[in-house]
C-alpha positions in Angstrom: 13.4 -12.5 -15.1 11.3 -13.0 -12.2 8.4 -14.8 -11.2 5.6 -14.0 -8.8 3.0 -16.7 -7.7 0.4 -16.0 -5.0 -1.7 -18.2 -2.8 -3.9 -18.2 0.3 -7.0 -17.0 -1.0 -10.2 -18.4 -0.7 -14.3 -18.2 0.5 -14.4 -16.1 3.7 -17.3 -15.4 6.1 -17.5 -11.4 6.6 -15.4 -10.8 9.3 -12.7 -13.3 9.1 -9.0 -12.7 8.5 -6.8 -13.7 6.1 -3.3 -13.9 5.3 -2.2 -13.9 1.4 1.3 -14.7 0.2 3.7 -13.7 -2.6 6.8 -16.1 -3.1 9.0 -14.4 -5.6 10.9 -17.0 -7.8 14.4 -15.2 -8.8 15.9 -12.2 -7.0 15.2 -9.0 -5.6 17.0 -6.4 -5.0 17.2 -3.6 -1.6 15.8 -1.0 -4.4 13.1 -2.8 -5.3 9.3 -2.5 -4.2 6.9 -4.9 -3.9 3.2 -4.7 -3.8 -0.5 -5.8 -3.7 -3.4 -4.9 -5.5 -6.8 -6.0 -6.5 -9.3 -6.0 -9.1 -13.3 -6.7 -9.0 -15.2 -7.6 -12.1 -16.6 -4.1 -13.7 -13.8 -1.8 -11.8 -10.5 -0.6 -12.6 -7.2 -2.2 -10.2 -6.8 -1.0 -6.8 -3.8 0.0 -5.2 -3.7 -1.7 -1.7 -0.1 -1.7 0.0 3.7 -1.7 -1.0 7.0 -2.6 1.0 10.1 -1.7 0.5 12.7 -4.9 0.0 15.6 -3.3 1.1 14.3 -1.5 4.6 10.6 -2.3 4.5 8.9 1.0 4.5 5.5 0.0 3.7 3.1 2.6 2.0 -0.7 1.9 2.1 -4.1 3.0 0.7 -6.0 5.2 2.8 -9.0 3.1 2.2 -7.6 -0.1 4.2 -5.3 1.3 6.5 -6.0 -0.2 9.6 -7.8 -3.6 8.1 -4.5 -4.6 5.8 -0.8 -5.3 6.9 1.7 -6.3 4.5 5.5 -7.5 5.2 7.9 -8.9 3.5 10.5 -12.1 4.7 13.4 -11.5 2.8 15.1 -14.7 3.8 12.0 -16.8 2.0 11.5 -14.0 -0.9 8.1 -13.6 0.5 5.6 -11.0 0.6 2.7 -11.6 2.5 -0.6 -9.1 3.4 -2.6 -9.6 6.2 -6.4 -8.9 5.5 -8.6 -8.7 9.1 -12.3 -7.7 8.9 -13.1 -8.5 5.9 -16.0 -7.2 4.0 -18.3 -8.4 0.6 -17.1 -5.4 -1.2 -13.4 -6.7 -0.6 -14.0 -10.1 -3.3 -11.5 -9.3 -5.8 -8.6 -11.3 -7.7 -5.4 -10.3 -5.4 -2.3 -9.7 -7.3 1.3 -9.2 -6.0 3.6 -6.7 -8.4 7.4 -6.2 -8.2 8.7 -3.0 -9.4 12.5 -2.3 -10.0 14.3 1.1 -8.4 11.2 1.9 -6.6 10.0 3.1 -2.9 6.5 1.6 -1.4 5.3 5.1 -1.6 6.1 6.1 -5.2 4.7 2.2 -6.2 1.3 3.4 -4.1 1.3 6.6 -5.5 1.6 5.5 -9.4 -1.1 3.1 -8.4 1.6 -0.1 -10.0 1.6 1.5 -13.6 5.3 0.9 -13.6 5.7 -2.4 -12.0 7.8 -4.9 -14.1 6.4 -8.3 -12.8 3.2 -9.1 -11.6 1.6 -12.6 -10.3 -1.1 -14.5 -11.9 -3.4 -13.1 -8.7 -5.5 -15.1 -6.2 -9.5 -14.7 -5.4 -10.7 -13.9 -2.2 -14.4 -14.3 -1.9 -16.1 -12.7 0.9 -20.0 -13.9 2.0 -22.5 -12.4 4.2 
């Protein structure tokens, strides 16, 4: 059983950066995946970046490569994704997700369908 509990989000300006984190409470294993998505009020979840545990491939959207890092600290069992230029349209509830025998990419590509733990999520709320 594992636990997934994320924080750093908050009310942005447009423009500003942030930095969320995922601390995973239990263990993790090198083929695991881990990743972030998020969800607005009135759409569907959105898949926004994976990483590998084991050797950190990462695997992102197309839609916020560029804006979004994510990496992973293996020694703290922490996730983290690094939001710059942030936008209105990116206010969502951000949710880390843990998925067992699993690359970044094939986490990505099934859009989390699979994952086995996910986190309670944290809001990040974006003004003008």
């Amino acid at each position: 059983q594992v636990q997934l509990v994320e924080s750093g989000g908050g009310t942005v300006q447009a423009g500003d950066s942030l930095r969320l984190s995922c601390e995973v409470s239990g263990r993790l294993f090198l083929s695991d995946a881990m990743g972030w998505f998020r969800q607005a009020p009135g759409k569907e979840r959105e898949f926004l970046a994976a990483v590998n545990w084991g050797d950190a491939r990462t695997y992102y959207a197309d839609s916020v490569k560029g804006r979004f890092t994510i990496a992973r600290d293996n020694a703290k069992n922490t996730v983290y994704l690094q939001i710059s230029g942030l936008k209105p349209e990116d206010t969502a509830v951000y949710s880390c997700a843990a998925q067992w025998g699993t690359t970044s990419q094939t986490m990505g590509l099934t859009r989390g369908n699979g994952a086995n733990y996910w986190g309670k999520g944290t809001q990040v709320t974006v003004s003008s």
